[in-house]
C-alpha positions in Angstrom: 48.0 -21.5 31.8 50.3 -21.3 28.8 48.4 -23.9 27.0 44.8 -21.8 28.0 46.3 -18.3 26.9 47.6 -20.0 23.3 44.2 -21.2 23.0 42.7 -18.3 23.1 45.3 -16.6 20.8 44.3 -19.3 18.4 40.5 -19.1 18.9 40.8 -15.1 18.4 42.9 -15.1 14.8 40.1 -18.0 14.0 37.4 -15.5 14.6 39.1 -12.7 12.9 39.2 -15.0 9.7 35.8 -15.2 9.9 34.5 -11.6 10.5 37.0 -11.2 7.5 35.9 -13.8 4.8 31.7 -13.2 5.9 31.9 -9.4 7.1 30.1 -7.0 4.8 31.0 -3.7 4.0 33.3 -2.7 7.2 36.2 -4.6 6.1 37.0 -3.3 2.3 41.0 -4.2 3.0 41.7 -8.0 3.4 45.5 -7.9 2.9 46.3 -10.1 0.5 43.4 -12.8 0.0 41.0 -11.6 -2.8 39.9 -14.6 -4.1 36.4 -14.1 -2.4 35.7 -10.9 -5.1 32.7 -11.9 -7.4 33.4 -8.8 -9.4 35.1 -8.4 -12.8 37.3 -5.1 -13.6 37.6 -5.4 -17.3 40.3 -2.9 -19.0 38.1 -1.5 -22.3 40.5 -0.8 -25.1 39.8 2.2 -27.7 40.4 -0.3 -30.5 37.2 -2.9 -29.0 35.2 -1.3 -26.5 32.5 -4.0 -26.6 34.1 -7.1 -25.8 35.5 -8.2 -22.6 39.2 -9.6 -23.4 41.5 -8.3 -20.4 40.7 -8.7 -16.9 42.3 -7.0 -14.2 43.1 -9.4 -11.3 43.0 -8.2 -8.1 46.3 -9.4 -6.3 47.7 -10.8 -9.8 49.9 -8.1 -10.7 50.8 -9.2 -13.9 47.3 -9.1 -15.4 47.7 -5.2 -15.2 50.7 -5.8 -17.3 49.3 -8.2 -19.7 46.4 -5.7 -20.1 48.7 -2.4 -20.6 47.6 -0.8 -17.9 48.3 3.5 -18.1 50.0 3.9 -14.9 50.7 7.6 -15.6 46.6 8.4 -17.2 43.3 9.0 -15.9 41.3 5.7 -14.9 37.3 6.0 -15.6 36.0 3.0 -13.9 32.2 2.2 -15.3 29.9 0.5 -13.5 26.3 -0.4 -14.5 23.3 -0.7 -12.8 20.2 -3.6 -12.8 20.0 -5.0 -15.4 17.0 -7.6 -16.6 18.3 -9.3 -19.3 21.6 -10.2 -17.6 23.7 -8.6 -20.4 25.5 -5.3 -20.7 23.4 -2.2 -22.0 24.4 -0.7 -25.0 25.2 2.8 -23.4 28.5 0.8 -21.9 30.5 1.1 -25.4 29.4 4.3 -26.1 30.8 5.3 -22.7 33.5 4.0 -23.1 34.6 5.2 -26.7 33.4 8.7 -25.7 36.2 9.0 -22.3 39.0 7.3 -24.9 38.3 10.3 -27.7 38.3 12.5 -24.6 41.2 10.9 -22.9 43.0 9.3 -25.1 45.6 7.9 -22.9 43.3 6.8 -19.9 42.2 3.9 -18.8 38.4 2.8 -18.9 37.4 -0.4 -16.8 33.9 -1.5 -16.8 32.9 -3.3 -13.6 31.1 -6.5 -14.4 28.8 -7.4 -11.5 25.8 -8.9 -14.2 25.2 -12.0 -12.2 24.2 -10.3 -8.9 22.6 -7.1 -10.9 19.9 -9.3 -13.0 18.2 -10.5 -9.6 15.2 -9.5 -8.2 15.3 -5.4 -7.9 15.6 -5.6 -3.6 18.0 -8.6 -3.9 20.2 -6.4 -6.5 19.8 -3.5 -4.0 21.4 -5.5 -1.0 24.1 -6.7 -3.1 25.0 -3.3 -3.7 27.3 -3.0 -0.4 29.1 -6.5 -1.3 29.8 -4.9 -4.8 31.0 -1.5 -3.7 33.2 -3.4 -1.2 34.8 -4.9 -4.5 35.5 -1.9 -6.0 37.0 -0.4 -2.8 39.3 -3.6 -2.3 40.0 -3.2 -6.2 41.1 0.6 -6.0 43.4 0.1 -2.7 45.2 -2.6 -4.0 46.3 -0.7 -7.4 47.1 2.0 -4.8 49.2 0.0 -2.6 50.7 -2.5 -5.2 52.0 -0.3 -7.7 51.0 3.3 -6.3 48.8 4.5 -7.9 47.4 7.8 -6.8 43.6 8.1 -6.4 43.9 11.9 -7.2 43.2 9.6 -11.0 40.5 7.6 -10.6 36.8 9.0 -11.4 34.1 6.5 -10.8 31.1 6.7 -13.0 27.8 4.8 -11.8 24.4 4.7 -13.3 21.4 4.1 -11.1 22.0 1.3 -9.0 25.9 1.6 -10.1 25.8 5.3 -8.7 25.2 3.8 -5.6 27.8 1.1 -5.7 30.5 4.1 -6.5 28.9 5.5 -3.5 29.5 2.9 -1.2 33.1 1.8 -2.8 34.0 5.1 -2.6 33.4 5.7 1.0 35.8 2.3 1.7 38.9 3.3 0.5 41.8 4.2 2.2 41.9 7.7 0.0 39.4 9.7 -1.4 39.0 8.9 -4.8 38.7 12.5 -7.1 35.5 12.4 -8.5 32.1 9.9 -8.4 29.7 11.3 -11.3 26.3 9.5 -10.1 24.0 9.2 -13.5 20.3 9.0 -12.3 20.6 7.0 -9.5 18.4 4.3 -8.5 15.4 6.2 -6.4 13.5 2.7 -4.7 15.2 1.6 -1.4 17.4 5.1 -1.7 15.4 7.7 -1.4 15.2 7.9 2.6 18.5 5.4 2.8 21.7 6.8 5.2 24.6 8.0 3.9 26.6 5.3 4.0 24.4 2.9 2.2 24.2 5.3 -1.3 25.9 8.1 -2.6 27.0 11.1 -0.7 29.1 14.0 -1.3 31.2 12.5 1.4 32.2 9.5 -0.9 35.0 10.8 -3.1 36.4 14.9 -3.1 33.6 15.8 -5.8 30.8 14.2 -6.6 28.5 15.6 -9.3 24.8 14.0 -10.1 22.5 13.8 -13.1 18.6 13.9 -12.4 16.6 12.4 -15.4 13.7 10.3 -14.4 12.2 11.4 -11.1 8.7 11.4 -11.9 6.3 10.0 -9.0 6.1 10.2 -5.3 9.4 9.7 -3.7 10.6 6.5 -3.1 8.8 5.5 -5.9 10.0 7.5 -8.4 12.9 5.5 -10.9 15.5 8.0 -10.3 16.2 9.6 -6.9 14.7 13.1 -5.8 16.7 14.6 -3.6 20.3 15.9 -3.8 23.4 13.4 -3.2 26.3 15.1 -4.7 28.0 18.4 -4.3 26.5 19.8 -7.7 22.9 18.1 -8.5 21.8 18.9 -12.5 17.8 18.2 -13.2 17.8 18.5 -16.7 14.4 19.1 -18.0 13.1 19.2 -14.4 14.2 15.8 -13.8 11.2 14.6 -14.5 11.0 13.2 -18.0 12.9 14.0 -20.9 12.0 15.5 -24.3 11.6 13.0 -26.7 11.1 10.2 -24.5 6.7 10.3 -25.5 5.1 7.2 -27.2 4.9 9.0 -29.9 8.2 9.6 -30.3 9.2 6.1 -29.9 7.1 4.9 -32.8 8.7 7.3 -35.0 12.3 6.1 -33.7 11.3 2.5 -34.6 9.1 3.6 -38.0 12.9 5.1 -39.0 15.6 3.3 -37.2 13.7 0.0 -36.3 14.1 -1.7 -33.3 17.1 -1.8 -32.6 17.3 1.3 -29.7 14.2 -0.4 -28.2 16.0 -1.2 -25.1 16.7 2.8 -25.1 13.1 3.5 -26.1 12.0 2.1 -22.8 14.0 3.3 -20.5 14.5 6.9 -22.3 14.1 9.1 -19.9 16.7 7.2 -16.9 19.3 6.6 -19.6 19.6 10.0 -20.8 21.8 11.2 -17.5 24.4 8.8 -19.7 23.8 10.3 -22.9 24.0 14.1 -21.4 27.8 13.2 -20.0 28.9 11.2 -23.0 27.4 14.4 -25.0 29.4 16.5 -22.6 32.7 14.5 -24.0 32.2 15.1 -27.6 31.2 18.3 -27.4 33.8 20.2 -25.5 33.7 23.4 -27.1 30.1 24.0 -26.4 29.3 22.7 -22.7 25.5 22.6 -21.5 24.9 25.3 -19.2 23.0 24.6 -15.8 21.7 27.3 -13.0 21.0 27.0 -9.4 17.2 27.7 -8.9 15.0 26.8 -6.1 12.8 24.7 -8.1 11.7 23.9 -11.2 8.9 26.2 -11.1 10.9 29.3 -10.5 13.4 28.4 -13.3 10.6 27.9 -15.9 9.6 31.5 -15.1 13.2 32.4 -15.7 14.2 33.5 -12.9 17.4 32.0 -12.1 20.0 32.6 -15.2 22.2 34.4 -12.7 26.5 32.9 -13.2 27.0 35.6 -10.2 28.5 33.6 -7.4 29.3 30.0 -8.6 25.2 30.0 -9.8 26.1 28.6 -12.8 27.7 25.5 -14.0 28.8 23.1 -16.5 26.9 19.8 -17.3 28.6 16.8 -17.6 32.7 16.4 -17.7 33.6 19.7 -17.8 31.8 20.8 -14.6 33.6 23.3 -12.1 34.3 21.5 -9.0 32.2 23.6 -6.3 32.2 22.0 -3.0 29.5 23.9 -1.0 28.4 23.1 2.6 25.3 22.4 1.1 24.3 21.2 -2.6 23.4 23.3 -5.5 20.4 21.7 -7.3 20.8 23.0 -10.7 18.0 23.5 -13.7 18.5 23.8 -17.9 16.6 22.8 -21.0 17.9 20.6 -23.7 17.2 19.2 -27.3 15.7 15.8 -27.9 18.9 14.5 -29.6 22.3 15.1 -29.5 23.7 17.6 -29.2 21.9 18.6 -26.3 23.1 22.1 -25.9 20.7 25.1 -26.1 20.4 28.9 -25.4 18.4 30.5 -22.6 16.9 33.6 -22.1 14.6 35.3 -19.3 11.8 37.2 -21.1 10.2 40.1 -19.3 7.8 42.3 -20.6 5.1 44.7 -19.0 1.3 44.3 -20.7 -0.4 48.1 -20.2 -3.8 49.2 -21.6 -6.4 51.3 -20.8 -8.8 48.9 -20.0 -8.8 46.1 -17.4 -8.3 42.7 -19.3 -7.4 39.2 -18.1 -7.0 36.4 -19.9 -5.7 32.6 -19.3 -3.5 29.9 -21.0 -2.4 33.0 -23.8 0.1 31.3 -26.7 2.2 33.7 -27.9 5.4 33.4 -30.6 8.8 35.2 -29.6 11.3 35.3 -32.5 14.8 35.8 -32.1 18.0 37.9 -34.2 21.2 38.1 -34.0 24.4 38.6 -35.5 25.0 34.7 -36.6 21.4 33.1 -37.3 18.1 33.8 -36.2 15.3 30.9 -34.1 11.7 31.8 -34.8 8.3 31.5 -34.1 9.4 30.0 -30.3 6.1 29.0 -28.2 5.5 30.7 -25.3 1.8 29.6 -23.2 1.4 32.1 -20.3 -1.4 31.0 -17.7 -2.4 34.3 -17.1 -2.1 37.9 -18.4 -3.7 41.0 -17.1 -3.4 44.6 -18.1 -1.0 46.8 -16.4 0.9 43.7 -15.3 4.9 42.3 -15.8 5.4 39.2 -16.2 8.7 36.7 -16.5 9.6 33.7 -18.5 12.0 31.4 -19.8 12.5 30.2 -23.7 15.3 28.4 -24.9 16.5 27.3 -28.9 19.2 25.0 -29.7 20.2 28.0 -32.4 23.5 30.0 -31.5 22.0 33.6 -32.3 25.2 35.2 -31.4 24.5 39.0 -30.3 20.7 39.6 -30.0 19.5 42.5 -32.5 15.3 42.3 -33.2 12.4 40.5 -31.7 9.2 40.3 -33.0 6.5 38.9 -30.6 3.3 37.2 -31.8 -0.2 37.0 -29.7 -1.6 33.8 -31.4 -5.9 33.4 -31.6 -7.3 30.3 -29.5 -7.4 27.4 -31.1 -11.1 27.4 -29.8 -13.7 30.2 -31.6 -14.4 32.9 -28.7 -17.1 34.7 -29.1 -15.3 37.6 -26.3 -12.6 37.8 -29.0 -15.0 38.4 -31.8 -16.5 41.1 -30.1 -13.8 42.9 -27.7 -10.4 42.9 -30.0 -8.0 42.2 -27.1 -4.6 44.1 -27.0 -1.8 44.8 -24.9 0.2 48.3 -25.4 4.4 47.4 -25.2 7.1 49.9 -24.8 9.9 47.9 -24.0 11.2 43.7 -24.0 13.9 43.1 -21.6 16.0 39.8 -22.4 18.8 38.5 -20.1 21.0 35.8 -22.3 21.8 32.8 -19.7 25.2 31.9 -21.9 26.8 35.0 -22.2 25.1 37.0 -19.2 24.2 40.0 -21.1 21.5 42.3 -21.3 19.8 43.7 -23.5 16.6 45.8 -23.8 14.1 45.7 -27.0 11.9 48.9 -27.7 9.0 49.5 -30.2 9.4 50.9 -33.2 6.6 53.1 -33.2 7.9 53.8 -29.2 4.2 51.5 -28.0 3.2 48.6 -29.5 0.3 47.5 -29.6 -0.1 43.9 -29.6 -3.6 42.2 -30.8 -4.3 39.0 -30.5 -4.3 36.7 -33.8 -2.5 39.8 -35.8 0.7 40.3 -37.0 3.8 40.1 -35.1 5.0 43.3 -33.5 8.5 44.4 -34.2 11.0 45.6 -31.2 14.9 46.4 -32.0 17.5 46.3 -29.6 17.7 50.0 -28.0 20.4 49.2 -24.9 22.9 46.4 -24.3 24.5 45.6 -21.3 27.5 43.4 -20.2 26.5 41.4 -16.7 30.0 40.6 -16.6 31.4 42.6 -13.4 34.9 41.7 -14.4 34.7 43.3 -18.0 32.9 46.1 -16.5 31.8 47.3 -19.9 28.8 48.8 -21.3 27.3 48.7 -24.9 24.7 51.4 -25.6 22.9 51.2 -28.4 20.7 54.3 -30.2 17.4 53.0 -32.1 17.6 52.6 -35.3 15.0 51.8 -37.9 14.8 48.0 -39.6 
């Protein structure tokens, strides 16, 4: 009986070394034994962050010394996503010098995983889990060998990397603080489970970049739907400015083709130039808004801040952990800097006659106290007579404190012959603006107390008349008497 019951003791630890060395993702913490990790944690310096020359060992503790590991700074850990050519993309060094100017006394380890990232796009999918469990066995063996605390570590994944930070981050034995998911892969993700991409459960924040979601869902590059706490959809999400054909054969015409791998993939990579924007430019954060869709923000109707509405793009973000996730809207430049100014336009059309017209370009210029941005397009699809109406325009200038507007009806590019005839025009009193930035505003009236606006003419002229703070803690109002310009 002895013999039988040692048997079976034997038999059982055999089978546990099994479920250990071929188990998948359930079993992130295997003691001691790593040698079965295919990934490679390289520690990026700030003096070479292109080449590869220290490797962080898991269970070789004195490759974190020979590498000068920061046990008392911030550790960024990197990972990439598929890749075709089965090299790193060129976005990795910028990365990484952009979180060492940030943080200059953090650590920045770029997880290699080329060789199982440059197969077929569903085989680089599946190895996603074996990859994340890597990281995961990675980040509790720092914690348990020299303990160091995950309150540290921010993981930073781009599309099929978000996912990998995801799934590592849901393995460890502590939340990691923060997972910042850039685009992530949308094919094989966009109906997947929790636990097989990234979730809000996966690390204490978890903040996501939208860039490329253009197509049906499931089909689209980037995914759709929400998978952080905060979810930013630059742009819409959809495509990004300067990301055309035509744009790319004037990058190449100037710059040659040397960004061609950017070129191509413009519009997914951008989530990585946003953040790495968001670390050199500290002083001037993007600003996103909560808004029900895209639609509804292009109208301008969602610049509110009241009520954590508002938010920071990129590495300065304010860590809001709602029940459910805040999808969040904004414009931006083609180029960095990215940063630009928003402002809801409201203005009622009246007239004596009934008039309707469609797809109406108009010109709104803007003055303030530091610089003025003019002649800003504006196409309305419809405007009627005795109507308001709402919308959103944006310029990368910093106005400062809003004093004029002029506003421009500009002629069809087509010849009318209802325009020849009829002389359309709109009477204006007032132009209410609300500034997304600094939450004020501020109301514009005519000079001449109506204006009235004809299309093709000159611009009409409005000055600011009343100011007001939407700041509830200042409490304070700015009125202003008309004055003549």
């Amino acid at each position: 009986m002895k013999s039988k019951a040692l048997l079976l003791v034997v038999l059982g630890l055999w089978l546990q070394s099994l479920t250990a060395s071929h188990g998948g993702v359930a079993a992130a913490d295997r003691g001691s034994d790593f040698r079965d990790i295919e990934s490679k944690f390289v520690l990026r310096t700030p003096e070479d962050t292109v080449e590869d020359t220290c490797h962080l060992i898991p269970g070789v503790a004195e490759s974190v010394a020979n590498c000068h590991f920061n046990h008392s700074g911030k550790t960024f850990v990197v990972i990439h996503g598929w890749t075709v050519t089965g090299m790193y993309e060129s976005w990795i060094p910028k990365l990484v010098a952009a979180l060492y100017k940030r943080e200059p006394d953090s650590n920045v380890i770029v997880v290699d995983w080329l060789l199982r990232a440059q197969q077929h796009y569903p085989v680089s999918v599946g190895y996603t889990k074996l990859v994340g469990n890597d990281v995961a066995r990675f980040i509790n063996w720092m914690e348990d060998e020299f303990n160091y605390p995950l309150d540290n570590v921010h993981l930073l994944g781009y599309s099929l990397g978000a996912h990998v930070a995801g799934i590592a981050g849901s393995l460890t034995n502590k939340k990691v603080s923060r997972i910042t998911g850039l685009d992530p892969a949308g094919p094989n993700f966009e109906y997947a489970e929790a636990p097989s991409r990234l979730s809000p459960d996966d690390a204490y924040f978890v903040d996501v970049l939208h860039t490329f979601t253009r197509g049906s869902p499931g089909r689209s590059i980037g995914i759709q739907k929400p998978v952080g706490h905060v979810d930013i959809y630059p742009n819409g999400g959809t495509f990004q400015p300067g990301c055309n054909i035509g744009e790319a054969i004037r990058v190449i015409a100037e710059k040659g083709f040397g960004d061609m791998d950017q070129l191509v993939k413009c519009s997914h990579e951008r989530s990585v130039h946003l953040f790495i924007d968001s670390l050199l430019n500290e002083e001037n954060p993007s600003k996103a808004y909560r808004c029900s869709s895209k639609e509804a923000f292009d109208k301008g109707l969602c610049l509110s801040c009241r009520k954590n509405r508002c938010n920071n793009l990129g590495y300065e973000v304010h860590k809001v952990r709602a029940k459910r996730s805040s999808k969040m809207y904004l414009k931006t430049r083609a180029q960095m800097p990215y940063k630009v100014f928003h402002y809801q336009v409201k203005i009622h059309f009246s007239g004596t006659e009934s008039y309707t017209q469609t797809n109406q370009l108009f010109e709104i210029s803007l003055y303030g106290t530091v610089a003025e941005s003019e002649n800003i397009p504006v196409t309305l699809p419809e405007v009627s007579t005795n109507k308001t109406y709402f919308f959103l325009i944006y310029t990368p200038v910093d106005i400062g404190e809003l004093l004029l507007l002029k506003l421009k009806w500009k002629s069809d590019s087509y010849f009318g012959w209802s325009d020849w005839w009829s002389k359309p025009s709109f009477a204006i009193e007032k132009i209410r603006v609300k500034a997304g930035e600094t939450q004020k505003k501020v109301i514009f009236c005519s000079r001449n107390k109506v204006s009235h606006l004809q299309k093709g003419k000159a611009a009409e002229v409005f000055v600011k008349c009343y100011s007001r703070s939407l700041n509830r803690k200042s409490g304070r109002q700015t009125h202003t008497k008309k004055n003549s310009i």
